[in-house]
C-alpha positions in Angstrom: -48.7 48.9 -92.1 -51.7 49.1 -90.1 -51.8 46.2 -88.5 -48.1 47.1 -87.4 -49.7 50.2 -86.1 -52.0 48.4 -84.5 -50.1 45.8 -83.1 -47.0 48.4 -81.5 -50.4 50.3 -80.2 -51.7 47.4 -78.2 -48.0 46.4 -77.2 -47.7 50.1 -75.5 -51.0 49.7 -73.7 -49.9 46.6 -72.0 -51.6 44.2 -74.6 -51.0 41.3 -76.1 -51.7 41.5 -80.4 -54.8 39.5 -81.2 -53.9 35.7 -81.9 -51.7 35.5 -78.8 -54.1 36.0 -76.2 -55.5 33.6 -74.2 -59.2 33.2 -72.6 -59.6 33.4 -68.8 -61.1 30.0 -69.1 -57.9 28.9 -70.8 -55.8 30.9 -68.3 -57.4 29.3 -65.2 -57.5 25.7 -66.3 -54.0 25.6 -67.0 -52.9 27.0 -63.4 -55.7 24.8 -61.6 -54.1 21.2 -63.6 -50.6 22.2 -62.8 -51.7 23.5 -59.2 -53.5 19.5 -59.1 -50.5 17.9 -60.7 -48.0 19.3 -57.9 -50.9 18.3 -55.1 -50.9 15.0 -56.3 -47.2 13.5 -57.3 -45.6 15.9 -54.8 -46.7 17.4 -52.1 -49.1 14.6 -51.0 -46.0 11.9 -51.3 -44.3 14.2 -49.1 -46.9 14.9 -46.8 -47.4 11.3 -46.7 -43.9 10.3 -45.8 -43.5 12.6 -42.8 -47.4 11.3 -41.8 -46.0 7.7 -42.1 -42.8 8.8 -39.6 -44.5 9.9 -36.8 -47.1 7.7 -37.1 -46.3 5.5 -34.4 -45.4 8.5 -32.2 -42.5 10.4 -31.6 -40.5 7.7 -29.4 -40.6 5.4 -32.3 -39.4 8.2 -34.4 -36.6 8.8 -32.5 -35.6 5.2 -31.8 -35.5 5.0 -35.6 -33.4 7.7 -36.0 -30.9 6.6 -33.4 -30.5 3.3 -33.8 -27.0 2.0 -34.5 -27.5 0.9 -37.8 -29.3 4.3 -38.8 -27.2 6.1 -37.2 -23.9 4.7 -39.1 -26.0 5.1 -42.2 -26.5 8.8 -41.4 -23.2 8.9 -40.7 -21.1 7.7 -44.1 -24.1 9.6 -46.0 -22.1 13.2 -44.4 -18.6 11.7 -45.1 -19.5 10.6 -48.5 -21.3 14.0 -49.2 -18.1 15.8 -47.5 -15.7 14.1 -49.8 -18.0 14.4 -52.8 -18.6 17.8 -53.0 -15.3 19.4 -52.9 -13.8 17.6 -55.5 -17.0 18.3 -57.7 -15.7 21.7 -56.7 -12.4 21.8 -57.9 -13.1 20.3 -60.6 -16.5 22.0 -61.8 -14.3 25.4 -61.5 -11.3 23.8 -63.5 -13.3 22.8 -66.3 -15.6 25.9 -66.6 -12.6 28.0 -66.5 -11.2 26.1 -69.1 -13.9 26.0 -71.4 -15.0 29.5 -71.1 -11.9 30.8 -71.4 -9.4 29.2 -73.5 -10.1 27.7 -77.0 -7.9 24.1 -77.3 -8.6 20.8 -79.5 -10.9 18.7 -77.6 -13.5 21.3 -76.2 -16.3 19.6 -77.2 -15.1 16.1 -76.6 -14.8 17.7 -72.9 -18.2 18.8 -72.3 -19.7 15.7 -73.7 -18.1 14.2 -71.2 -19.0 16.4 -68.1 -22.9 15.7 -69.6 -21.4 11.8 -69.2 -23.4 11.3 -66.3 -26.5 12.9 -67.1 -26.9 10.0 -69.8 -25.8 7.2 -68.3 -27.9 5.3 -65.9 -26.7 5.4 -61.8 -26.9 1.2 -62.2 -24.8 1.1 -65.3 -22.2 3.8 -63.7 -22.4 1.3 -60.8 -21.4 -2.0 -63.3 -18.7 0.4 -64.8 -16.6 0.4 -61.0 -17.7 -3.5 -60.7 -15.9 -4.2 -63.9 -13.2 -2.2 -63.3 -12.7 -2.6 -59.0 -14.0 -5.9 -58.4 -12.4 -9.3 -57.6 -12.6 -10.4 -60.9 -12.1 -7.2 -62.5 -9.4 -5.3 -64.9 -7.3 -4.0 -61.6 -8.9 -6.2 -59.2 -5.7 -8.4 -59.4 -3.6 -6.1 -58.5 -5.6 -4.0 -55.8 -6.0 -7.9 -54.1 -2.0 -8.5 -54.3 -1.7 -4.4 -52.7 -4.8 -5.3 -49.6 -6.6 -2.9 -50.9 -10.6 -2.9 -51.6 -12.7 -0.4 -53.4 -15.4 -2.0 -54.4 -18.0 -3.4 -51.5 -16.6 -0.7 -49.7 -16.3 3.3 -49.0 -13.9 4.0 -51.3 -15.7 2.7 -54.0 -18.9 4.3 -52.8 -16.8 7.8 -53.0 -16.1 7.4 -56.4 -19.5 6.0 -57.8 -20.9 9.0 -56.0 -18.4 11.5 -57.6 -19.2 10.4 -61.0 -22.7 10.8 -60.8 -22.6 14.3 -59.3 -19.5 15.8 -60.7 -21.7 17.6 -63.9 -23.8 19.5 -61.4 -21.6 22.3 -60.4 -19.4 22.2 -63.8 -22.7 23.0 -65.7 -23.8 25.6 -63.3 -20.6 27.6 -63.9 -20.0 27.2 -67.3 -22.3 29.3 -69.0 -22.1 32.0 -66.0 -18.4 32.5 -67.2 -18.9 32.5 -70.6 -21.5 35.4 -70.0 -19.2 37.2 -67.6 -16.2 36.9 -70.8 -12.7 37.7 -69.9 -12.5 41.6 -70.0 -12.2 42.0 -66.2 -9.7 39.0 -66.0 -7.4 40.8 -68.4 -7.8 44.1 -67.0 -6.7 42.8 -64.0 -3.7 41.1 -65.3 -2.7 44.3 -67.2 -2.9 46.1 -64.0 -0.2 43.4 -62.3 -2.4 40.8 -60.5 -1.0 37.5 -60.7 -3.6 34.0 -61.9 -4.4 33.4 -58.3 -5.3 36.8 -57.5 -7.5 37.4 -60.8 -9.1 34.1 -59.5 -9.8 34.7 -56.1 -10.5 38.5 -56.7 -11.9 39.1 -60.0 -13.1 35.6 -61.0 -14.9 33.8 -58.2 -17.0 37.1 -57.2 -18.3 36.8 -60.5 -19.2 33.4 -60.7 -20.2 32.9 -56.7 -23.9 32.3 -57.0 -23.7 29.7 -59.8 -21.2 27.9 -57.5 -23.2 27.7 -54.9 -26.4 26.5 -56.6 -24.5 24.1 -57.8 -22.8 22.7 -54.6 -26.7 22.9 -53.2 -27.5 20.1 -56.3 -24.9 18.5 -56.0 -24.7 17.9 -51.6 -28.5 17.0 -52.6 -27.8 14.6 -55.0 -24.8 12.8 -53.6 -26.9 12.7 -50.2 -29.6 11.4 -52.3 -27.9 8.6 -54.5 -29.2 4.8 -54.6 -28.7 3.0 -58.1 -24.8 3.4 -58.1 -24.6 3.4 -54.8 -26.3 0.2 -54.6 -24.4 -1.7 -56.9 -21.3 -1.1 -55.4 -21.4 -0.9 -51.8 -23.4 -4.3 -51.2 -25.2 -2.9 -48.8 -23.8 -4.0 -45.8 -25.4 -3.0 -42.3 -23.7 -0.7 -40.8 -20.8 -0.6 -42.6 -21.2 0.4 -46.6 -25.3 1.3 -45.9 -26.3 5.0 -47.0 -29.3 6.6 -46.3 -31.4 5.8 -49.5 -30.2 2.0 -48.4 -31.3 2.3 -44.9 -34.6 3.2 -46.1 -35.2 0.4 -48.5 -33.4 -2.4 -46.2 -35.4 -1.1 -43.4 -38.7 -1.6 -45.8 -37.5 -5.0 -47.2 -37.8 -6.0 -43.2 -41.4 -4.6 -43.1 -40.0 -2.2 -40.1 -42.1 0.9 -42.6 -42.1 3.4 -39.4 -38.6 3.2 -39.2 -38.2 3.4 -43.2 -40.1 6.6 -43.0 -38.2 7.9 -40.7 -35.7 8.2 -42.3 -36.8 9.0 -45.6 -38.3 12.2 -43.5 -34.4 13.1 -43.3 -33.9 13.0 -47.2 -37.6 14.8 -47.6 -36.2 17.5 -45.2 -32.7 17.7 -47.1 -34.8 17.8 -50.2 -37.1 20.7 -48.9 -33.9 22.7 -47.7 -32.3 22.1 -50.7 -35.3 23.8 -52.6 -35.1 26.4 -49.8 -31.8 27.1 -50.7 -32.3 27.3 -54.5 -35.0 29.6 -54.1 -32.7 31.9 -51.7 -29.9 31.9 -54.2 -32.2 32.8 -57.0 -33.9 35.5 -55.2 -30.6 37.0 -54.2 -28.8 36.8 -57.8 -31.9 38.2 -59.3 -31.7 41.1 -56.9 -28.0 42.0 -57.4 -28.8 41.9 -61.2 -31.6 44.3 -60.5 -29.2 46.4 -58.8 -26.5 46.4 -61.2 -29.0 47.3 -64.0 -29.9 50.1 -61.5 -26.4 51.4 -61.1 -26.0 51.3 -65.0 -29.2 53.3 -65.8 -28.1 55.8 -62.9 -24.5 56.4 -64.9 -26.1 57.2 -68.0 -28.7 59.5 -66.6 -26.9 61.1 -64.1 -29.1 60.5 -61.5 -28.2 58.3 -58.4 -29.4 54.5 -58.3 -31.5 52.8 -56.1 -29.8 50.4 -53.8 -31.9 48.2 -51.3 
């Protein structure tokens, strides 16, 4: 009984109850490894790449950069990323919706299957679209008798990219609904709104920074992407080569100025991406401080504080 005295009195000064306090010594050398861990592996890689870019001077940099064969690999990098991403969309709002919401047979078949991805390897995924796309393939066949390619070229880099990024948004959402529950979608239905506009009103509001983190990670991944990629776009200069393949075809020449180049493109998409994240967190933390502010003001009477 005293030591629960004794422990709820050192709780209400600001203290921690003996046993789970640490030593300043203990304290310090924790922050100062993890502080040289991060110096190490990450920012002095990064520092290093964008050191290696303009190490030949800027002209070289920008030659790099604007070459033809860069510049086409800059290029189907945006259209892949701007095909990737909405349908990672749609369907990362389809299936959160579902599985928040409803309860059906197969639930849990269908989130081991959005976390797919996450365990198979980007080479393997690759092999899966070889065996299924390619010449000697189970529909190659038929996709050579129709003139039509998917493999080897953009349509097959599309579709290795979307299954390799189409967890990222799904598994942002899903437990954002399933904390939000369905109260204010049924209130809104009572009151006459039809499924779109319970969506698009009630819904999405609720939901919008977990979709946008996870459009962030997954633009930054399918930007980002080599092992699938790789397997099944061949890649061909300036026709199926993505960034991530620029860079290593570029090194593989021993052109490394050129590589770094533009690997400084992905470390900058990489860095705003980060940027991003921390924006989106910073903002969702604040709205929750507010609404936690408006709910304490409600009960007290008093009014809350908005910023």
């Amino acid at each position: 009984m005293a030591g629960a005295v004794t422990n709820r009195r050192s709780a209400s000064h600001g203290k921690l109850p003996r046993g789970t306090e640490e030593s300043a010594f203990a304290k310090w050398t924790l922050i100062l490894l993890a502080l040289a861990f991060c110096l190490v592996f990450l920012l002095l890689p990064l520092v290093n790449v964008f050191a290696q870019a303009f190490a030949k001077g800027w002209d070289i940099y920008w030659r790099a950069l604007t070459h033809p064969d860069s510049w086409a690999a800059i290029r189907l990098t945006l259209i892949v990323a701007a095909i990737c991403v909405p349908l990672n969309v749609l369907f990362g709002l389809a299936a959160a919706w579902a599985i928040a919401k409803f309860e059906f047979r197969g639930k849990a078949l269908l989130i081991t299957l959005i976390d797919l991805p996450f365990s198979v390897s980007p080479v393997v995924a690759g092999l899966m679209f070889i065996v299924l796309f390619g010449a000697q393939g189970f529909f190659g066949p038929w996709l050579t008798e129709h003139n039509l390619q998917i493999v080897f070229a953009v349509p097959g880099i599309v579709l290795a990219t979307v299954f390799v990024t189409f967890p990222f948004v799904a598994r942002e959402l899903i437990p954002v609904m399933q904390a939000t529950g369905s109260e204010q979608e049924q209130a809104a239905l009572t009151l006459g709104a039809n499924g779109w506009q319970t969506f698009w009103h009630v819904t999405l509001p609720s939901v919008k920074w977990g979709l946008i983190y996870g459009v962030i990670l997954c633009n930054a991944r399918a930007m980002g992407e080599y092992g699938a990629v790789r397997v099944v776009s061949a890649n061909i200069v300036g026709e199926t080569q993505t960034m991530p393949l620029r860079v290593e075809s570029l090194n593989d020449q021993f052109q490394a100025p050129a590589a770094f180049a533009v690997a400084s493109l992905l470390a900058l998409l990489a860095l705003g991406t980060l940027v991003l994240k921390t924006i989106m967190e910073w903002k969702q933390a604040r709205d929750f401080a507010q609404a936690q502010s408006l709910q304490l003001s409600a009960v007290s009477g008093q009014p809350g504080r908005q910023d």
